[in-house]
MARROVEX-74223 format. One record per residue (C-alpha): residue number from 0; x, y, z. Coordinates in Angstrom, 3 decimals. Layout:
N
<loba><num>NUM</num><x>X</x><y>Y</y><z>Z</z></loba>
...
***
This chain:
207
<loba><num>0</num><x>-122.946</x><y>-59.092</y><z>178.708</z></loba>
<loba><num>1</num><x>-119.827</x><y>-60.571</y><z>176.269</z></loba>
<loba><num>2</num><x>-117.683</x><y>-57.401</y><z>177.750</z></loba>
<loba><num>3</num><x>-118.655</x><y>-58.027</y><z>181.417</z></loba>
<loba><num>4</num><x>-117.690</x><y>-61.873</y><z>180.948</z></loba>
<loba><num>5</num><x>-114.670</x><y>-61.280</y><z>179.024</z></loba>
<loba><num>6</num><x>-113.756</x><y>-58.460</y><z>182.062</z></loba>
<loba><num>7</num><x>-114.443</x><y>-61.308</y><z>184.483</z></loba>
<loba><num>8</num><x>-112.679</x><y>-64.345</y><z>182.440</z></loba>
<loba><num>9</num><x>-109.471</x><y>-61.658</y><z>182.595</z></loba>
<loba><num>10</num><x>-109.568</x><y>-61.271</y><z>185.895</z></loba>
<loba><num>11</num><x>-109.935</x><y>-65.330</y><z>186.628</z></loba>
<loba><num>12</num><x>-106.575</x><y>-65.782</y><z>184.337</z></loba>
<loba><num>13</num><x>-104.523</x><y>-62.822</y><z>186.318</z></loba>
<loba><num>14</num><x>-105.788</x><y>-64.783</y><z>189.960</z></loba>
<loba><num>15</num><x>-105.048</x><y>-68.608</y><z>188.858</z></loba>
<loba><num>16</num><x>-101.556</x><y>-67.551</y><z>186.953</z></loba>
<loba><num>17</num><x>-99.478</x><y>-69.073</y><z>184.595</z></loba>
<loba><num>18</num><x>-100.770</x><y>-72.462</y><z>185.600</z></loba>
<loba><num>19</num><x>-104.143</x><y>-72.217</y><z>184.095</z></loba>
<loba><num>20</num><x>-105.856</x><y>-71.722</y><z>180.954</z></loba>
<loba><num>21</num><x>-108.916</x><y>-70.070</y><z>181.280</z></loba>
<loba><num>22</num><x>-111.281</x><y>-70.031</y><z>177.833</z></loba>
<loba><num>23</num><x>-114.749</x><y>-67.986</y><z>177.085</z></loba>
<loba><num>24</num><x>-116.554</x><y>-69.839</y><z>174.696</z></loba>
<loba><num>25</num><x>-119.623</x><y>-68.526</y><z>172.552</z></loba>
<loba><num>26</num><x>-121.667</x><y>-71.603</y><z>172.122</z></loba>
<loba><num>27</num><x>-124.558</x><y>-70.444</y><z>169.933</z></loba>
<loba><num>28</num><x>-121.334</x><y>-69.072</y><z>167.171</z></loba>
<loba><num>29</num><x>-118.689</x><y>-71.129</y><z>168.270</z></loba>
<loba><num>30</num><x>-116.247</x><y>-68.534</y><z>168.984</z></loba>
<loba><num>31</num><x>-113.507</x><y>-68.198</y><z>171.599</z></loba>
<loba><num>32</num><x>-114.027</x><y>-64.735</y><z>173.058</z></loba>
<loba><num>33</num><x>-110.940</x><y>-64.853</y><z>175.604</z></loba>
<loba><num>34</num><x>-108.046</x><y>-67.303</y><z>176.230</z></loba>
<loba><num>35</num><x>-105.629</x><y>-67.293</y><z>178.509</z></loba>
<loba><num>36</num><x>-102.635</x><y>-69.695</y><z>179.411</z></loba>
<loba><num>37</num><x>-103.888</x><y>-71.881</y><z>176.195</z></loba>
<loba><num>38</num><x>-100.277</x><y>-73.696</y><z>176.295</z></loba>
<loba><num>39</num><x>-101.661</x><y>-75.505</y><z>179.725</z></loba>
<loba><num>40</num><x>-103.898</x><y>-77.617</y><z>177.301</z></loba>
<loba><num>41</num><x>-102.193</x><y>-77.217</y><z>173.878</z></loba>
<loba><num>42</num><x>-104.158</x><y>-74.743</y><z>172.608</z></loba>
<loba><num>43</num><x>-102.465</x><y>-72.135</y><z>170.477</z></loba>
<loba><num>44</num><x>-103.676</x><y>-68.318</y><z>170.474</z></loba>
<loba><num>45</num><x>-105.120</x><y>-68.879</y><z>167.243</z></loba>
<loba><num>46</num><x>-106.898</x><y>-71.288</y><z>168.510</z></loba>
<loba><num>47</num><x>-110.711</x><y>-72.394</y><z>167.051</z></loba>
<loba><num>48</num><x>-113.800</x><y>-74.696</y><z>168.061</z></loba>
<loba><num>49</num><x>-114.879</x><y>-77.454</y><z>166.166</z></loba>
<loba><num>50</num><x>-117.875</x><y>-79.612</y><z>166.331</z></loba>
<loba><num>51</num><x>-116.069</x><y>-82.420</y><z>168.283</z></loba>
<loba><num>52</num><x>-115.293</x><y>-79.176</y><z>171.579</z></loba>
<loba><num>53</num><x>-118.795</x><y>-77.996</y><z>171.367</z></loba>
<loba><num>54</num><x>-120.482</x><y>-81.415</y><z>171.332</z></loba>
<loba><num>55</num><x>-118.495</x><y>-81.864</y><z>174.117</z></loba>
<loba><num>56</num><x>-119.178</x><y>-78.791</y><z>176.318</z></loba>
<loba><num>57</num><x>-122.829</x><y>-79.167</y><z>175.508</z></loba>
<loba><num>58</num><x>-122.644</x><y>-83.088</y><z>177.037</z></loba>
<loba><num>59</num><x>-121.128</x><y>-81.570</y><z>179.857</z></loba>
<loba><num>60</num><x>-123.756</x><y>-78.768</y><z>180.112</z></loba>
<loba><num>61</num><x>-126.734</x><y>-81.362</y><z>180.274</z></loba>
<loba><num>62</num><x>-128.993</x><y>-81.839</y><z>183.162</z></loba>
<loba><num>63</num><x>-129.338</x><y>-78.151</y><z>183.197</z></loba>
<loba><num>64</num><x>-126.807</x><y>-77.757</y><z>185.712</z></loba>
<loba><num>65</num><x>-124.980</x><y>-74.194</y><z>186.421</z></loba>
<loba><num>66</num><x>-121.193</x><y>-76.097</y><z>186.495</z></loba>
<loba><num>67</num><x>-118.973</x><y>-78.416</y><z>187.128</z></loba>
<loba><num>68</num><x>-116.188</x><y>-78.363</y><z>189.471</z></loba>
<loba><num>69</num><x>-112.752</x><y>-80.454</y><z>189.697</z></loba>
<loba><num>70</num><x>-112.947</x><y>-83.343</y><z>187.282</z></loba>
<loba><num>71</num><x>-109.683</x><y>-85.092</y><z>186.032</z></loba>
<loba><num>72</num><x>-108.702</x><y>-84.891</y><z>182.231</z></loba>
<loba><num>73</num><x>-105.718</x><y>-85.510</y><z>180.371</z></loba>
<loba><num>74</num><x>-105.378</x><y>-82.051</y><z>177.737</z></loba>
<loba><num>75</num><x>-103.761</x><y>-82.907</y><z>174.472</z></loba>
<loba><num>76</num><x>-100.220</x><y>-82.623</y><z>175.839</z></loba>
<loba><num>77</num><x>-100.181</x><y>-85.133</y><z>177.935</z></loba>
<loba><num>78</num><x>-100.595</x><y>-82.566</y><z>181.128</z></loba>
<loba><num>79</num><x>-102.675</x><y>-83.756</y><z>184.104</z></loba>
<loba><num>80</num><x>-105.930</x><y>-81.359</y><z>184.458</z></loba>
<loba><num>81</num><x>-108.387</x><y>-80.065</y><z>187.077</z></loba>
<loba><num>82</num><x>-111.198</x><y>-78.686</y><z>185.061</z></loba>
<loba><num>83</num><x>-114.458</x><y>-77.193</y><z>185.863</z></loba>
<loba><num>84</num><x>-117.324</x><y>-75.367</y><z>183.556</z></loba>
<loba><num>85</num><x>-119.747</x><y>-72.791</y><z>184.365</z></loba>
<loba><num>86</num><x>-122.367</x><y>-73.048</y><z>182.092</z></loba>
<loba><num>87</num><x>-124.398</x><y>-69.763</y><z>181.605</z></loba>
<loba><num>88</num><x>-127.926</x><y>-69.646</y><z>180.099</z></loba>
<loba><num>89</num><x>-129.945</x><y>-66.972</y><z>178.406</z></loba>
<loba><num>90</num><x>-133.323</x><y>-65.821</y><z>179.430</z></loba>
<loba><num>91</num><x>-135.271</x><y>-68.983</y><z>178.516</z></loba>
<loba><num>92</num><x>-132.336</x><y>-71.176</y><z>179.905</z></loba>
<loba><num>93</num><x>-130.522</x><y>-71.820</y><z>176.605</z></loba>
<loba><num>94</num><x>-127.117</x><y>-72.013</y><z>177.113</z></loba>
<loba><num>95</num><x>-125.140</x><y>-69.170</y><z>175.306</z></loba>
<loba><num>96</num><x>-121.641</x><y>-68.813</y><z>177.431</z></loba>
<loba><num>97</num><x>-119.177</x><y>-71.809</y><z>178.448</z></loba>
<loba><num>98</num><x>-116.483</x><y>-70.476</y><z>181.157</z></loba>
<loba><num>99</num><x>-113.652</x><y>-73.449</y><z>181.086</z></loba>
<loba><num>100</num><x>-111.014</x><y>-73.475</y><z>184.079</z></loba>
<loba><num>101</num><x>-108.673</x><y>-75.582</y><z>183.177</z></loba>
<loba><num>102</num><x>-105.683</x><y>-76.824</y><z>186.108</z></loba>
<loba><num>103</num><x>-102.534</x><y>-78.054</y><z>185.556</z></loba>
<loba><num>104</num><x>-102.001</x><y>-80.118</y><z>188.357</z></loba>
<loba><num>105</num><x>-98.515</x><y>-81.992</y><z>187.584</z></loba>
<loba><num>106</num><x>-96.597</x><y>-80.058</y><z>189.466</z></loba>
<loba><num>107</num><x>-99.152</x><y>-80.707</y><z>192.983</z></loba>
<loba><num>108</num><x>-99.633</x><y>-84.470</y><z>191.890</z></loba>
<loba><num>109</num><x>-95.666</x><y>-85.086</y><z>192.404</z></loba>
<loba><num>110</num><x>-96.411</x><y>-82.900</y><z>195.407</z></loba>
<loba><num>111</num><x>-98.740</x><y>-84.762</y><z>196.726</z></loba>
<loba><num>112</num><x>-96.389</x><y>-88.190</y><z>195.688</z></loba>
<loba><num>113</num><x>-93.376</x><y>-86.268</y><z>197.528</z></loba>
<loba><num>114</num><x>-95.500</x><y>-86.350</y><z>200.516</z></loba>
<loba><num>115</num><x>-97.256</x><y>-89.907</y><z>200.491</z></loba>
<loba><num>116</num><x>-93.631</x><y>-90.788</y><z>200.185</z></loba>
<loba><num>117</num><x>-92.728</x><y>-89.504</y><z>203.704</z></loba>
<loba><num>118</num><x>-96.033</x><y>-90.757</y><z>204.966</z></loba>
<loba><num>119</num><x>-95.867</x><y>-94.501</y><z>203.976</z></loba>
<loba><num>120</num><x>-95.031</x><y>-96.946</y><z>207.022</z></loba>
<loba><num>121</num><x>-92.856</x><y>-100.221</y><z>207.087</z></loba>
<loba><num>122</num><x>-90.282</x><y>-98.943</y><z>204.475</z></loba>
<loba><num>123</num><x>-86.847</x><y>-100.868</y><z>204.827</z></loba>
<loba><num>124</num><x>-84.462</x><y>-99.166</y><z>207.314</z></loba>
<loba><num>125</num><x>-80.887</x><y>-99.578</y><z>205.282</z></loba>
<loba><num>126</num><x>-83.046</x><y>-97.831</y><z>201.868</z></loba>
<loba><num>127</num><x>-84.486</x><y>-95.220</y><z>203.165</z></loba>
<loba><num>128</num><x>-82.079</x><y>-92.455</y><z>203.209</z></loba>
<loba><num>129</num><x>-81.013</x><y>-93.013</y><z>199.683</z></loba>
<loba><num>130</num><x>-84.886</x><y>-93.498</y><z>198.389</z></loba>
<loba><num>131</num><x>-86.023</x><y>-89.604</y><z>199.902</z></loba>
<loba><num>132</num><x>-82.713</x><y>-88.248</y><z>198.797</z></loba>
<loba><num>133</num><x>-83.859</x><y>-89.484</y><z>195.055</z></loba>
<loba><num>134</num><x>-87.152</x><y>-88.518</y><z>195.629</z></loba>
<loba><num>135</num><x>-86.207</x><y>-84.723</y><z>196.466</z></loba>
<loba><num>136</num><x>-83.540</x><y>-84.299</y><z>193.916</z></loba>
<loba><num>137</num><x>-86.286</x><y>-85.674</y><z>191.338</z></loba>
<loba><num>138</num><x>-89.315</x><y>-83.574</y><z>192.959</z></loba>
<loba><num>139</num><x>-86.592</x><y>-80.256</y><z>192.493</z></loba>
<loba><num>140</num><x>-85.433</x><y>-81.275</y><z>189.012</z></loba>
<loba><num>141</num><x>-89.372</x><y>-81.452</y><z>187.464</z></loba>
<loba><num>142</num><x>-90.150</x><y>-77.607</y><z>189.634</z></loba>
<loba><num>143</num><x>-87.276</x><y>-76.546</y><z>187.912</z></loba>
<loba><num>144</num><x>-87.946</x><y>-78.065</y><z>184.753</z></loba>
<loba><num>145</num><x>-91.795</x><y>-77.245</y><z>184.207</z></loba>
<loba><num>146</num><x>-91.071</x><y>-73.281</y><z>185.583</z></loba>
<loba><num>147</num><x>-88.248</x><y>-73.256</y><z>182.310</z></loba>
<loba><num>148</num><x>-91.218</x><y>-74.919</y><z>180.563</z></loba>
<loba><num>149</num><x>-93.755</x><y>-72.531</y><z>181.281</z></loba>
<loba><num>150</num><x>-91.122</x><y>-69.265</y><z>180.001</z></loba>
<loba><num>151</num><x>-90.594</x><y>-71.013</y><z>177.176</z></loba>
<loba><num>152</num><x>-94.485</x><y>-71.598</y><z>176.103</z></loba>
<loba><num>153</num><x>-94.876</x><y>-67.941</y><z>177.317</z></loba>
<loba><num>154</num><x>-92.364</x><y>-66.432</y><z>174.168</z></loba>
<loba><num>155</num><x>-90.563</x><y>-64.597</y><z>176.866</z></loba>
<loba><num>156</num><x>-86.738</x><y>-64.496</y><z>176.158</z></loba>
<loba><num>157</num><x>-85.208</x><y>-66.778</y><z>178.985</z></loba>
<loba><num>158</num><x>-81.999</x><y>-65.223</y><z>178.580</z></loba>
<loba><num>159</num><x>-82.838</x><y>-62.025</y><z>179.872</z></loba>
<loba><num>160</num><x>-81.924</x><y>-60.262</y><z>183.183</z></loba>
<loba><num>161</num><x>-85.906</x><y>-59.410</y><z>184.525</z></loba>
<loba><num>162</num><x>-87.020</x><y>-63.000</y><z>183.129</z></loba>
<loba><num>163</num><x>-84.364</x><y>-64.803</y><z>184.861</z></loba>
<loba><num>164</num><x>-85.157</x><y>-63.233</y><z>188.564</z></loba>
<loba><num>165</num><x>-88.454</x><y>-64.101</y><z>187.942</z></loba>
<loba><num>166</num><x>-87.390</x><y>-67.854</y><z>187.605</z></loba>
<loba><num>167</num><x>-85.545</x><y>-67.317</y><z>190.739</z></loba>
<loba><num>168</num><x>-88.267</x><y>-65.572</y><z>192.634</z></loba>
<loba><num>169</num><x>-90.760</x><y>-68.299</y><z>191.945</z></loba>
<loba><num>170</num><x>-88.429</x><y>-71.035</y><z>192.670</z></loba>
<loba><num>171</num><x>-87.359</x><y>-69.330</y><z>195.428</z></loba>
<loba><num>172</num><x>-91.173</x><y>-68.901</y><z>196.482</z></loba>
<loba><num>173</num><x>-91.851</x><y>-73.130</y><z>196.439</z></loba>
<loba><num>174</num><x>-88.785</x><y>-73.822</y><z>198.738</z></loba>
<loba><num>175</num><x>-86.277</x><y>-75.274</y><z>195.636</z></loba>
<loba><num>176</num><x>-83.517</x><y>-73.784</y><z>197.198</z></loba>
<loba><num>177</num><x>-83.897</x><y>-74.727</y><z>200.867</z></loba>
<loba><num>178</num><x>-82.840</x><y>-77.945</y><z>199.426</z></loba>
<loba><num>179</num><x>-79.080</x><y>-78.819</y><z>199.036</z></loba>
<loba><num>180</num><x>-77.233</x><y>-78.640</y><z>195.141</z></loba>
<loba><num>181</num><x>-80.394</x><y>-76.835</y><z>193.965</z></loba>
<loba><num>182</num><x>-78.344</x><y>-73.654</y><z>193.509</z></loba>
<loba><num>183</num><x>-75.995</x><y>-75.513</y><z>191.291</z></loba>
<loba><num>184</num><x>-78.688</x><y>-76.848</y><z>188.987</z></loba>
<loba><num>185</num><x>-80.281</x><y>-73.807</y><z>188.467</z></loba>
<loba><num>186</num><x>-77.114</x><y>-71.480</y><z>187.780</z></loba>
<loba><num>187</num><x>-76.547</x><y>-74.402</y><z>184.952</z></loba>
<loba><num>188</num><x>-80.074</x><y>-74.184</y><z>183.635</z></loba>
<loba><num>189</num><x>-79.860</x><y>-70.206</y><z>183.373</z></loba>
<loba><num>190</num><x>-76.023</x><y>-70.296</y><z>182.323</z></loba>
<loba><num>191</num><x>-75.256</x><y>-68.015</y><z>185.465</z></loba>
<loba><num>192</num><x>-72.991</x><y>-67.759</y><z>187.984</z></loba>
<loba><num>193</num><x>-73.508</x><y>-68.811</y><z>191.623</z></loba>
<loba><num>194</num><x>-72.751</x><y>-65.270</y><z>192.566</z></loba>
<loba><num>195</num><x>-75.164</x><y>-63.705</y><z>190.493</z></loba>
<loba><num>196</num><x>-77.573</x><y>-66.517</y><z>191.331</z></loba>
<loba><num>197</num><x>-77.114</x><y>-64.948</y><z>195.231</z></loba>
<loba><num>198</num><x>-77.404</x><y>-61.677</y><z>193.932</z></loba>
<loba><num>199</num><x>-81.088</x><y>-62.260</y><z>192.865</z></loba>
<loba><num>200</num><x>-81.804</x><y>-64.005</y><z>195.731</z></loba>
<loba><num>201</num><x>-80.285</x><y>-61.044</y><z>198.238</z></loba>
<loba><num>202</num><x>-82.122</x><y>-58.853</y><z>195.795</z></loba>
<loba><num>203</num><x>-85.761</x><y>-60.737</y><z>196.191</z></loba>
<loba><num>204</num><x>-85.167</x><y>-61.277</y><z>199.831</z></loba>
<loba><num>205</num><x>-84.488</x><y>-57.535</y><z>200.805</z></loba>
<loba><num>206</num><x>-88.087</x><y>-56.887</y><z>199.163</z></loba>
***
């Protein structure tokens, strides 16, 4: 059963991306069979239980329920989280297996500000031009920011050619450089050149 789980907690990790941590936890021995992502919460790869996690998971496994789905946390770092547990029993319904899904949701939170921002009524005529310039260029700076972020936690060498396209490509993906000076910012993160910056991004768009 461990192998089929860890098959299936693999498979969860390579569908939810960089952005989550998924974690496999043995609850009768304490051990962490699989993790995945474990920089979204802080964890390192080396990473063990103590008494304080699996008191915790089994207060969260009470009731007998199967899981739980979508409650706010704050992990270790300081990250905003969507978590939810699935909770699997043995044959006489002890609990044996904890599956963790842990979101971070940062990244849709100042999403989800960017957008109550345009949607808010009675805001002052002579400030709002300058306010939703501010607000994109801030929105774009913290995209670009947490993807850097997320290389960086990753050990991948930023300063290569295949790791910087796929900065591009995923910026490129959310819509950062629709927006005007984004180009700019990013060939000065990366340390390129605006004509090698549009060189990835003919390259990505003729795929």
């Amino acid at each position: 059963m461990e192998k089929l789980l860890i098959q299936f907690a693999n498979f969860m990790s390579r569908v939810q991306g960089p952005s989550t941590e998924i974690t496999l936890h043995n609850f009768r021995t304490g051990e962490i069979l699989f993790l995945k992502h474990g920089y979204v919460t802080g964890r390192q790869p080396d990473y063990k239980n103590n008494s304080e996690t699996l008191e915790r998971i089994k207060e969260l496994a009470e009731n007998n329920q199967d899981y739980l789905v979508g409650y706010r946390r704050i992990s270790s770092n300081d990250q905003p989280l969507r978590s939810s547990n699935m909770f699997i029993r043995d044959e006489n319904g002890e609990l044996a297996y904890v599956l963790c899904v842990n979101q971070n949701i940062k990244e849709l939170e100042q999403f989800q500000n960017f957008l109550s921002y345009f949607t808010t009524s009675c805001i002052p005529l002579e400030s709002t031009a300058t306010n939703k310039e501010e607000t994109i260029e801030s929105l774009i700076d913290n995209i670009i920011s947490d993807e850097i972020e997320k290389i960086k936690h990753s050990g991948l060498d930023i300063m290569t050619k295949e790791v910087r396209f796929d900065i591009i490509n995923r910026l490129d993906k959310k819509g950062v450089f629709d927006v005007k000076g984004s180009v700019q910012k990013v060939c000065e993160v990366l340390n390129i050149s605006q004509a090698t910056m549009y060189n990835y991004l003919k390259e990505i768009h003729r795929d």
